[in-house]
DRENVEXLO-295821 format. One line per 2 residues: their letters; for each residue x, y, z of N, C-alpha, C, O. Coordinates in steps of 0.2 Angstrom, whole numbers, always signed. Layout:
// residues N
a = X Y Z X Y Z X Y Z X Y Z | ... .
***
This chain:
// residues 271
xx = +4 -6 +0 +0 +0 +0 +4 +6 +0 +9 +7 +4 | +3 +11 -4 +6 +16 -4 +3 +25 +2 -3 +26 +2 .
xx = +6 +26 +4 +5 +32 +7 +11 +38 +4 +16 +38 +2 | +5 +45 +7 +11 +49 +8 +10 +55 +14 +5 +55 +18 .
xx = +14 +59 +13 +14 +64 +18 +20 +69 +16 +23 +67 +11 | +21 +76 +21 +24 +79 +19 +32 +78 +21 +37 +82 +19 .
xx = +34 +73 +23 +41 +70 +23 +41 +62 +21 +36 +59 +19 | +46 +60 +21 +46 +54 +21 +45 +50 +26 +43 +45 +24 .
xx = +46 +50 +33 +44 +50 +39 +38 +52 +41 +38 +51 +47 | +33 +54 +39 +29 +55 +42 +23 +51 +37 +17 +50 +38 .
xx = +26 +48 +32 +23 +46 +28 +22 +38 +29 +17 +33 +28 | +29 +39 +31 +31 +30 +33 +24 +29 +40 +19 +25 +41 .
xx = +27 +33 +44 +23 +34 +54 +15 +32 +49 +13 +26 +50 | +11 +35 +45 +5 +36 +42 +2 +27 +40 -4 +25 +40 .
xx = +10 +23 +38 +7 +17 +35 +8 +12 +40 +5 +7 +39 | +13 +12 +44 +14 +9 +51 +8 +8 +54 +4 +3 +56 .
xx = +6 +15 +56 +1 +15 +58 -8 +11 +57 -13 +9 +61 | -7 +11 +50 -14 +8 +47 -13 +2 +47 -19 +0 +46 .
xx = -7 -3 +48 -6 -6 +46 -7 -11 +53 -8 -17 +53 | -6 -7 +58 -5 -10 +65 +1 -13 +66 +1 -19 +69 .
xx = +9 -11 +63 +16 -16 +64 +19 -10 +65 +17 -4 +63 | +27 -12 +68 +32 -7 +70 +35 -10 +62 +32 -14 +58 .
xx = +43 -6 +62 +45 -3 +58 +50 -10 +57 +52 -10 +52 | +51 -15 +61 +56 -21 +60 +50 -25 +58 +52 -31 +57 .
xx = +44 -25 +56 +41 -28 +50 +35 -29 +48 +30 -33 +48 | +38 -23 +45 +37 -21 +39 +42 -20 +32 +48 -19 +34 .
xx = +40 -20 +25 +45 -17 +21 +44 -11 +17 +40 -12 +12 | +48 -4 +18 +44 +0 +18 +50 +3 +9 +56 +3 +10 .
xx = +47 +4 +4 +51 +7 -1 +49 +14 -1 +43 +15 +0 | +54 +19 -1 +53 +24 -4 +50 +27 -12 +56 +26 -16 .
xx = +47 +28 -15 +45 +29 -22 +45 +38 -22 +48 +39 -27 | +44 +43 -18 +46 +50 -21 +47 +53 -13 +44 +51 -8 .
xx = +52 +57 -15 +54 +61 -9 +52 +68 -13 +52 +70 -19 | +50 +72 -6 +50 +80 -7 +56 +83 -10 +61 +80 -8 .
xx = +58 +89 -14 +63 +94 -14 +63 +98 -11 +58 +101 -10 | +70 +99 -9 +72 +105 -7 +71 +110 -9 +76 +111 -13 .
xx = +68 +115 -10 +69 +123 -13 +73 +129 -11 +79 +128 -10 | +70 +136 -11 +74 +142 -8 +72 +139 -1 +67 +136 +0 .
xx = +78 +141 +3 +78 +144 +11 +76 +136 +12 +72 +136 +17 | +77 +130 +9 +77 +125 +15 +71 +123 +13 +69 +118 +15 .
xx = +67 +126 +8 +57 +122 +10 +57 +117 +7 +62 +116 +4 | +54 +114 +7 +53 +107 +4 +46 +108 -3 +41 +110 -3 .
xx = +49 +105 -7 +41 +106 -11 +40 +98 -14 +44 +94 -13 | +34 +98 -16 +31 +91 -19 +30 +86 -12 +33 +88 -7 .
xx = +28 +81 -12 +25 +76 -7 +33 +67 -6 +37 +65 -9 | +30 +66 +0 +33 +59 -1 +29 +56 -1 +24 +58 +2 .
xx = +31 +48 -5 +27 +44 -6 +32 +37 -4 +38 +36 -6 | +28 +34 +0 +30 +28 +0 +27 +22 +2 +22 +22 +5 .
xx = +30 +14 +0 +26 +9 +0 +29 +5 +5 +35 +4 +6 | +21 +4 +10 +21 +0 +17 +19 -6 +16 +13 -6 +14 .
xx = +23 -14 +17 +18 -19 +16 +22 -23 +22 +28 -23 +23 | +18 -26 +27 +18 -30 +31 +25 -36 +27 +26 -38 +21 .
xx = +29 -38 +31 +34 -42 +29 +31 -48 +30 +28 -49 +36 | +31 -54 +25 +31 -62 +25 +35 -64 +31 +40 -62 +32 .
xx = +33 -68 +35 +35 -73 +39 +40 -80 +37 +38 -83 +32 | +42 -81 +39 +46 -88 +36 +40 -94 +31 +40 -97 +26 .
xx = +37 -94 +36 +30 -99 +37 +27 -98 +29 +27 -102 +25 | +24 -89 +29 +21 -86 +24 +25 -88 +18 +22 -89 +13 .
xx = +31 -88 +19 +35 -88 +11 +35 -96 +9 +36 -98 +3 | +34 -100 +13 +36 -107 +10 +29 -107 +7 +27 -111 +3 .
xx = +24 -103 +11 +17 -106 +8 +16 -104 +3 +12 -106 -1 | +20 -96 +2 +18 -93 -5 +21 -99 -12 +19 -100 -18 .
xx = +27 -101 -9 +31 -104 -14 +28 -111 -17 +28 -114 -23 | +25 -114 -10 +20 -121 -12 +17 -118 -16 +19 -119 -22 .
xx = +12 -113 -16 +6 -114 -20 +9 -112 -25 +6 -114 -30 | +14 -107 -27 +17 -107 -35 +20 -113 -38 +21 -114 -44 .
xx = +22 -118 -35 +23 -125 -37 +18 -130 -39 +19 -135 -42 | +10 -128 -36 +7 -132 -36 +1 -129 -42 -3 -133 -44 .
xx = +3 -122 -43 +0 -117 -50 +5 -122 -56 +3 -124 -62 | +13 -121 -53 +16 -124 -60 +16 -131 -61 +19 -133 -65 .
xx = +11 -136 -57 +9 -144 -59 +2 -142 -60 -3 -147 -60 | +0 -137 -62 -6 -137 -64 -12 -143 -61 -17 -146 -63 .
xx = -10 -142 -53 -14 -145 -46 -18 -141 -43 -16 -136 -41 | -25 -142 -42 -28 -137 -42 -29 -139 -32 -32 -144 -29 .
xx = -26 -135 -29 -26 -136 -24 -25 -128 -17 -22 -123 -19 | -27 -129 -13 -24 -123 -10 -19 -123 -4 -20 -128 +0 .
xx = -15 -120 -3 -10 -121 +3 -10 -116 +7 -9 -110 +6 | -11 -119 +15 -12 -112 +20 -7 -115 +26 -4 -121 +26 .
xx = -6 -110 +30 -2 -112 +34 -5 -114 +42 -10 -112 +44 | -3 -118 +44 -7 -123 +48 -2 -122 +56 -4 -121 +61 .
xx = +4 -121 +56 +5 -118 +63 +14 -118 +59 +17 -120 +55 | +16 -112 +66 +22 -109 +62 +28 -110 +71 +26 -108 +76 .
xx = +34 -112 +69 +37 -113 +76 +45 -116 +73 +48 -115 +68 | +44 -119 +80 +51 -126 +78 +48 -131 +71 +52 -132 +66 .
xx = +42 -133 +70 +39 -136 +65 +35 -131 +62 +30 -128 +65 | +36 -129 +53 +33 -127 +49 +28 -133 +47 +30 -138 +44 .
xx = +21 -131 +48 +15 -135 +45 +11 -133 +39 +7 -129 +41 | +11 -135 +33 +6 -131 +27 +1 -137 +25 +2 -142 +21 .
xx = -3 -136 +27 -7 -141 +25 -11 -138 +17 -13 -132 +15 | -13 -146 +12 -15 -143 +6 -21 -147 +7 -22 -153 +8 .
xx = -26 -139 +4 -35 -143 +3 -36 -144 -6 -36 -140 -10 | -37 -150 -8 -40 -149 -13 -45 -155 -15 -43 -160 -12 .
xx = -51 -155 -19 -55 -159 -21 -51 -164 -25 -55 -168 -28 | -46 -166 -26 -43 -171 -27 -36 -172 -26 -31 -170 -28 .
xx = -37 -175 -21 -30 -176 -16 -27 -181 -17 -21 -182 -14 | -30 -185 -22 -24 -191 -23 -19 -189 -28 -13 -192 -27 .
xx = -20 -184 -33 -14 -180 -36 -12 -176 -31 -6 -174 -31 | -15 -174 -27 -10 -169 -21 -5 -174 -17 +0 -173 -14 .
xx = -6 -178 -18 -3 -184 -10 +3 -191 -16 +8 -194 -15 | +0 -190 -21 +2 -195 -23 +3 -204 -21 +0 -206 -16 .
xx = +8 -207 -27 +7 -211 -23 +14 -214 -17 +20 -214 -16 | +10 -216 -13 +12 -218 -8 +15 -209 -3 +20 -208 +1 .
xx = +12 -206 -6 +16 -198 -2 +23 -196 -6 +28 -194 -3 | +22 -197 -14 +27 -196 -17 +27 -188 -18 +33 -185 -17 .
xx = +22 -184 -21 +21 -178 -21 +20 -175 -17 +22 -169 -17 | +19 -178 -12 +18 -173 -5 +25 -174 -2 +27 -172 +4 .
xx = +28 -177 -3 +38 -177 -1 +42 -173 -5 +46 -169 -3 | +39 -174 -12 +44 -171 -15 +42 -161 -15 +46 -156 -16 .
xx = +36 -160 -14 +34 -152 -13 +38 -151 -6 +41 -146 -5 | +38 -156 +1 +41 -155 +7 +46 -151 +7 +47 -146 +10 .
xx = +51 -157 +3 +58 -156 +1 +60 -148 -1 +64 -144 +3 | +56 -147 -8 +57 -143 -7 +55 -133 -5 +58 -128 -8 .
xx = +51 -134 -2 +48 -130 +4 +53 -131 +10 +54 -126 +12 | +56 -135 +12 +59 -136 +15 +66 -134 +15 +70 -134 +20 .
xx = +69 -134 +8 +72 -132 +5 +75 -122 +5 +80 -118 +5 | +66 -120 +4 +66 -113 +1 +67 -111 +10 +71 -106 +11 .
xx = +64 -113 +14 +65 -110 +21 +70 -110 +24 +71 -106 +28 | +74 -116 +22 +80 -115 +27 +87 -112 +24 +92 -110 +28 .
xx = +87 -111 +16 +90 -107 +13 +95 -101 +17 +91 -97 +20 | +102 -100 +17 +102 -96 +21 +101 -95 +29 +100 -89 +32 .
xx = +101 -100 +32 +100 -102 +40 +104 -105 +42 +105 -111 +40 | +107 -102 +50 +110 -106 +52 +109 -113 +57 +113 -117 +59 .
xx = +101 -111 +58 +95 -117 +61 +91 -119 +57 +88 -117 +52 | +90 -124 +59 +87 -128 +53 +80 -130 +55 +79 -133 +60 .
xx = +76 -127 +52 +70 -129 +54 +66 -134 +49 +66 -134 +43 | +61 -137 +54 +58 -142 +50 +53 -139 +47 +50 -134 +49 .
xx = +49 -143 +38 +45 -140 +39 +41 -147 +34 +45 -150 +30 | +34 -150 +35 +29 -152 +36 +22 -151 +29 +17 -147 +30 .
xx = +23 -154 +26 +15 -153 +19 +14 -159 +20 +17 -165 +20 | +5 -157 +23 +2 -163 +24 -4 -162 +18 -4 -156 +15 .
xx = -9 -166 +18 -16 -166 +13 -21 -171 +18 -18 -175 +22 | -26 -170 +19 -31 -174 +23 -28 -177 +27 -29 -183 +27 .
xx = -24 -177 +32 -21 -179 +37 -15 -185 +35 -13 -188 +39 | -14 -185 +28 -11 -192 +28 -7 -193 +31 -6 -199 +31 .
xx = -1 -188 +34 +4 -189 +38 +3 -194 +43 +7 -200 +43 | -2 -192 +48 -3 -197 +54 -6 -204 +51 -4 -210 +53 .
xx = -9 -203 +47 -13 -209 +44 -7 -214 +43 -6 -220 +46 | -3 -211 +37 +4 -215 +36 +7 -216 +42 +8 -222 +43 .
xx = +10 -212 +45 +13 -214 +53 +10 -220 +56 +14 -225 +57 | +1 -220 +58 +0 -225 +59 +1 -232 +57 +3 -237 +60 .
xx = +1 -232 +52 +3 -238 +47 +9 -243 +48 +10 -249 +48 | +13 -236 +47 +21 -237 +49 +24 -241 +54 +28 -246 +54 .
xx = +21 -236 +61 +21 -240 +68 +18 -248 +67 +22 -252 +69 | +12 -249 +64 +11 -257 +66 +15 -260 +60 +13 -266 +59 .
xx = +19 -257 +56 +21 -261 +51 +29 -264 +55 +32 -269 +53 | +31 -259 +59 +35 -259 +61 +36 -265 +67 +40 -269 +68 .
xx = +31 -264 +70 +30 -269 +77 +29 -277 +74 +32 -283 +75 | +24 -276 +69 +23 -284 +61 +31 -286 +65 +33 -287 +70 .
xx = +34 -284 +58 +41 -285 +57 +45 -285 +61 +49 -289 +59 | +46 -283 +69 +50 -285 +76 +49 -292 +78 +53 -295 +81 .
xx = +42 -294 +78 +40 -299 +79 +43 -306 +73 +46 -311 +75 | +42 -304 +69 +43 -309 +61 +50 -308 +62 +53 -314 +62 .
xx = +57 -303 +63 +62 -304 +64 +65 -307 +70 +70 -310 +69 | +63 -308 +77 +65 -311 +82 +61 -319 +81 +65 -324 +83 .
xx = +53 -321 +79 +53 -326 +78 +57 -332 +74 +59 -338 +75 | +59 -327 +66 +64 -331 +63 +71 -330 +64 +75 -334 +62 .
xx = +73 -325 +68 +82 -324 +69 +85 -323 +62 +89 -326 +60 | +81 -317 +59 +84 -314 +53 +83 -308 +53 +80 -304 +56 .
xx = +87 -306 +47 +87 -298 +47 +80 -299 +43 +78 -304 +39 | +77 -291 +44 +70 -292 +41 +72 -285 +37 +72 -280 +40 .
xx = +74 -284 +29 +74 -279 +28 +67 -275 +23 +63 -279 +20 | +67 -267 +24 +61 -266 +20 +62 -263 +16 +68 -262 +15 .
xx = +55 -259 +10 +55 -254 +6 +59 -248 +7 +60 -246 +13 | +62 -246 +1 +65 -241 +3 +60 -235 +5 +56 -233 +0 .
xx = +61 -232 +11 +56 -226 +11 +60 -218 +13 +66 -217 +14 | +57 -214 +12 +61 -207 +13 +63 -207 +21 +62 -210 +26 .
xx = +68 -201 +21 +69 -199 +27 +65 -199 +33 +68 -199 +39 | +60 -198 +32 +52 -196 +35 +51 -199 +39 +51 -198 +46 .
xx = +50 -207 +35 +46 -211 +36 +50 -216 +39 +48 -220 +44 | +58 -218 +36 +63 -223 +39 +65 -222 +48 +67 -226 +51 .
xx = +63 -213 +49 +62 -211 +57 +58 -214 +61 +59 -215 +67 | +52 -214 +58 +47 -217 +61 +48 -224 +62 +47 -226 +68 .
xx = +50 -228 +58 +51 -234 +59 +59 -237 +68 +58 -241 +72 | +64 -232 +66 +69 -231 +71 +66 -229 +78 +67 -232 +84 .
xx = +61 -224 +76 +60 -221 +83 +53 -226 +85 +50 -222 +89 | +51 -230 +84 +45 -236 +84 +49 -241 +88 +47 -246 +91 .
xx = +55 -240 +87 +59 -249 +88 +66 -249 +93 +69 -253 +96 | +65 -241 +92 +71 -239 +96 +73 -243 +106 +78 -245 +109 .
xx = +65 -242 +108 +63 -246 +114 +64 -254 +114 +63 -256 +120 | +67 -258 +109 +65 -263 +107 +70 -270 +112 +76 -271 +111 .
xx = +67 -272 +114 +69 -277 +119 +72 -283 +114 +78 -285 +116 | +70 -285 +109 +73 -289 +106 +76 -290 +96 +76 -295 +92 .
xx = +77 -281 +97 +80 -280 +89 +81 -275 +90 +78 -272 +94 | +88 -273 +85 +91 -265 +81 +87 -264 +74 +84 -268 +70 .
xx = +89 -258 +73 +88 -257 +66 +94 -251 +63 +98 -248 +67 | +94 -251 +57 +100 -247 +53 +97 -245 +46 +91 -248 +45 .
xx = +99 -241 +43 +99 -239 +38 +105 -240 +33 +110 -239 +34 | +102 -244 +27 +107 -246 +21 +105 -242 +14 +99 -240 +13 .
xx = +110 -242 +10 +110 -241 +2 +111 -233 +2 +114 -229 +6 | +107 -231 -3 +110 -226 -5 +103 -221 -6 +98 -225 -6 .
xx = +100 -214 -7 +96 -210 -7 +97 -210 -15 +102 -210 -19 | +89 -210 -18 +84 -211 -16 +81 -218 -13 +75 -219 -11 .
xx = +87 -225 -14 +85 -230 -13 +88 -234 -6 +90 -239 -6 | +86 -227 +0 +90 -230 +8 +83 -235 +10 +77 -234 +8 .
xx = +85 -238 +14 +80 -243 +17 +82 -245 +25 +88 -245 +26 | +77 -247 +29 +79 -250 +36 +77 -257 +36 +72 -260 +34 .
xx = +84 -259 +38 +85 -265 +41 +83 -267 +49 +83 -263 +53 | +80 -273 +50 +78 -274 +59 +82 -279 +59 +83 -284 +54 .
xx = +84 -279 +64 +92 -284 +66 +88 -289 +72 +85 -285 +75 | +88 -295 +74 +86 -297 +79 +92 -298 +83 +98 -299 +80 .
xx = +92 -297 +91 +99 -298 +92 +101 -305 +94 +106 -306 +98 | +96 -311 +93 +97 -317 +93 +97 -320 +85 +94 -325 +83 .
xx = +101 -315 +81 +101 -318 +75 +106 -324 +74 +111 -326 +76 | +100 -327 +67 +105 -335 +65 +112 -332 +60 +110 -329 +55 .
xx = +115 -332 +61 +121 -332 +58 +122 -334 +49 +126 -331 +46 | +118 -338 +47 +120 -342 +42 +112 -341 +40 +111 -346 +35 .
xx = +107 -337 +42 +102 -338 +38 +102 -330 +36 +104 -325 +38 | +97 -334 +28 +96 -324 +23 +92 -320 +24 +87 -322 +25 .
xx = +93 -314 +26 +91 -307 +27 +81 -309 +22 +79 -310 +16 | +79 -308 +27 +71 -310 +24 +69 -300 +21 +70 -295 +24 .
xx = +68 -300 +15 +67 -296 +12 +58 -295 +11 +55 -297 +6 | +55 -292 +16 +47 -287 +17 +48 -282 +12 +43 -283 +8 .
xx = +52 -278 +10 +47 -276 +5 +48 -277 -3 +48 -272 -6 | +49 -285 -6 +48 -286 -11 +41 -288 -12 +38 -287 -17 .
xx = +37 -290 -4 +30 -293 -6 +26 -285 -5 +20 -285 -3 | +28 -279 -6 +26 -275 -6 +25 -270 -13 +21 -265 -13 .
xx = +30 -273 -17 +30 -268 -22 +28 -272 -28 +27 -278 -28 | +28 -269 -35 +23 -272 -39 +27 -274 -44 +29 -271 -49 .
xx = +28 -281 -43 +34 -287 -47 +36 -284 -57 +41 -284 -60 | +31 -282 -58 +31 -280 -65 +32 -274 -67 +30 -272 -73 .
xx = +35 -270 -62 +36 -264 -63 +30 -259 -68 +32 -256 -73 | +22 -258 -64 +18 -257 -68 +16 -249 -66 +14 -247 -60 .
xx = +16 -247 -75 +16 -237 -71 +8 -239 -68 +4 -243 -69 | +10 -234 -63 +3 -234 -59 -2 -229 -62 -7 -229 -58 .
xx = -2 -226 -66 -9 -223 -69 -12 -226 -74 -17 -224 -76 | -8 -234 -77 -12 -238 -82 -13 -245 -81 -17 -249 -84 .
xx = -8 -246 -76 -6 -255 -75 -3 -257 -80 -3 -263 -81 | +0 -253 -85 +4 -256 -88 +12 -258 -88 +16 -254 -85 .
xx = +14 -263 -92 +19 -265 -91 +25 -264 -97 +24 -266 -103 | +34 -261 -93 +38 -259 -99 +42 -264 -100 +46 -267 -96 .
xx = +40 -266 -107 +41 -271 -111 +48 -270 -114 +48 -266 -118 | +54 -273 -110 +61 -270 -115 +62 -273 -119 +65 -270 -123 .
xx = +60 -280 -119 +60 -285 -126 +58 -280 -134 +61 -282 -139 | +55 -276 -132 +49 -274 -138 +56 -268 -142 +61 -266 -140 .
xx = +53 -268 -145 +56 -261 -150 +54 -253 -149 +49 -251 -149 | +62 -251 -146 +58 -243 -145 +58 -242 -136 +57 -238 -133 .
xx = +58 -249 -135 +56 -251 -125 +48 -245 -124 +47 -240 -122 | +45 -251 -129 +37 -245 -130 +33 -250 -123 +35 -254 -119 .
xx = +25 -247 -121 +23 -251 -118 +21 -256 -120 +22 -257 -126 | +18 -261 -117 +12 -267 -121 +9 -270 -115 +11 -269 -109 .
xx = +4 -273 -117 -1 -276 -112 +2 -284 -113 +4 -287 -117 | -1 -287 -106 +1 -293 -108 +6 -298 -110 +6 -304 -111 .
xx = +11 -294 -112 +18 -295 -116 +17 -295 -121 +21 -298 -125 | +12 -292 -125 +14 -292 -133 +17 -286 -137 +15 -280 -137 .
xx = +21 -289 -140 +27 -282 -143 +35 -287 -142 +41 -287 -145 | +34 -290 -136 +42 -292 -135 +46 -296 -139 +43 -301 -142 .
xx = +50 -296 -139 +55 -300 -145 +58 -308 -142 +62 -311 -145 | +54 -309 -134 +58 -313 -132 +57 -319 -136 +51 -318 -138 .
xx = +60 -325 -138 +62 -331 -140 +55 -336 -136 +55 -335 -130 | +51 -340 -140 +46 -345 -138 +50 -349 -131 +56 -352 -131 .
xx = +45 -348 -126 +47 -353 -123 +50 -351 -116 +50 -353 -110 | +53 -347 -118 +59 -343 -112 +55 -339 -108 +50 -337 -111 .
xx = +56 -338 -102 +52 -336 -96 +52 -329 -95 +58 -328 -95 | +49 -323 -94 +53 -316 -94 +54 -315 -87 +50 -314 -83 .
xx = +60 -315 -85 +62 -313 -80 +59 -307 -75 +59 -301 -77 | +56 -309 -68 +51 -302 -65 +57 -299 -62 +62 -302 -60 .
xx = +56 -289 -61 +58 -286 -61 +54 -283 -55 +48 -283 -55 | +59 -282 -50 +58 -277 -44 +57 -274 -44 +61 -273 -49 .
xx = +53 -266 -43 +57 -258 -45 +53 -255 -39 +47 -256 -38 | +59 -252 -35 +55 -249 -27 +55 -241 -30 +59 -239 -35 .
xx = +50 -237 -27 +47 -232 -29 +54 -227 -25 +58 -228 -21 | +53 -221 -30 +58 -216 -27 +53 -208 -22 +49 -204 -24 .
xx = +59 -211 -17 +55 -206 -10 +61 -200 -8 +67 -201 -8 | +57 -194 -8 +57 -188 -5 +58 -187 +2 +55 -191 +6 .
xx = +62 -184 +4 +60 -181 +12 +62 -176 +11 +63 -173 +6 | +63 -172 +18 +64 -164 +23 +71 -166 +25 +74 -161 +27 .
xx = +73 -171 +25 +81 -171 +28 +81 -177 +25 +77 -181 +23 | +90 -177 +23 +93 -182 +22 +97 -186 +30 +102 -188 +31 .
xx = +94 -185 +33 +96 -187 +40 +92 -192 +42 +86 -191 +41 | +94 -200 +45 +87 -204 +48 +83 -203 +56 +78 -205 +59 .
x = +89 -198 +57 +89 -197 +68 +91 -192 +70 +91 -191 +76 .
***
């Protein structure tokens, strides 16, 4: 908002004022100063513009929702509490493009929100994009998937390893089992593909790491908006349904193919 008055100070005190903020935040430009005349007078007016300054909070929400204008997501982002934890929660009529799959869109907007906030800081603050609660929903999930797996690793005396998930979510898992009277866990591999290991501490020595999240993920590596499947046999590595297109030899089996989703977080840190 622009104001003026007969100084520039008096101009600014004018917008402070309406504005109900002191002078450390606000951002106040000047746009015209008075001159000086004969004997000192001042002539013409000043003008200057007062706008309430953005909050850390306010800035990552402005920048979600320009991220979320540039995926052409019709969604809105407001700020939901502002602290040691930045919260933005996103409303939109269709939240499964907001949330993606398994929390893949809602990690990777985290990230980088998370990214735009802490720019230039020498505290790091967290910061939190949820869509209809799914965070705690997930969380929940997490915990009992967590507790499954303590159980199934100390019954068989194997490591029980899982999907890889983001930083987020591999904490929940740590901090779930951290109490754990009868297993460790760890984090292996590399980003975006780390994953947590449970250790039983009466493990067998000579038996294989029981891998959970292969029965998790979908053998055929099929995109998730068609169910279709990428046929490398085929020419061009085009899609096809069903295997037809591929060039494999009658008879020969196509070998199934693993492919773990790639996951987002707010830190590269698991603790």
């Amino acid at each position: 908002m622009e104001f003026t008055g007969k100084t520039v100070e008096e101009a600014k005190a004018l917008g402070l004022e309406k504005l109900g903020i002191t002078e450390e935040k606000a951002e106040i430009t000047v746009i015209e100063e008075p001159v000086k005349g004969l004997f000192g007078r001042l002539k013409g007016k000043a003008v200057v513009s007062v706008k309430r300054k953005e909050t850390d909070g306010e800035r990552a929400v402005n920048f979600v929702q320009g991220v979320l204008e540039y995926m052409e997501i019709d969604a809105l982002a407001s700020l939901k509490s502002e602290g040691d934890n930045t919260v933005i929660v996103l409303d939109s009529q269709d939240s499964s493009s907001v949330i993606g799959y398994r929390g893949e869109v809602l990690d990777a907007i985290q990230t980088l929100a998370g990214a735009v906030l802490n720019i230039g800081k020498k505290d790091y603050k967290k910061v939190v994009v949820d869509c209809e609660n799914y965070r705690d929903k997930r969380e929940e999930t997490l915990i009992k998937l967590a507790k499954r797996l303590e159980e199934k690793a100390t019954e068989m005396r194997r490591e029980v390893i899982l999907e890889p998930m983001s930083p987020y979510e591999r904490r929940i898992i740590h901090t779930t089992l951290s109490q754990s009277q009868t297993v460790t866990t760890r984090s292996d591999g590399k980003e975006p593909n780390r994953y947590v290991v449970i250790v039983p501490n009466d493990k067998d020595e000579f038996a294989k790491p029981y891998n959970a999240g292969r029965n998790n993920n979908d053998r055929n590596r099929r995109d998730n908006r068609g169910g279709k499947r990428f046929d490398k046999g085929g020419k061009g590595g085009k899609f096809s349904r069903g295997g037809r297109g591929g060039s494999k030899p009658a008879g020969e089996k196509k070998k199934s193919t693993i492919s773990f989703g790639t996951y987002l977080g707010n830190s590269l840190k698991d603790n």
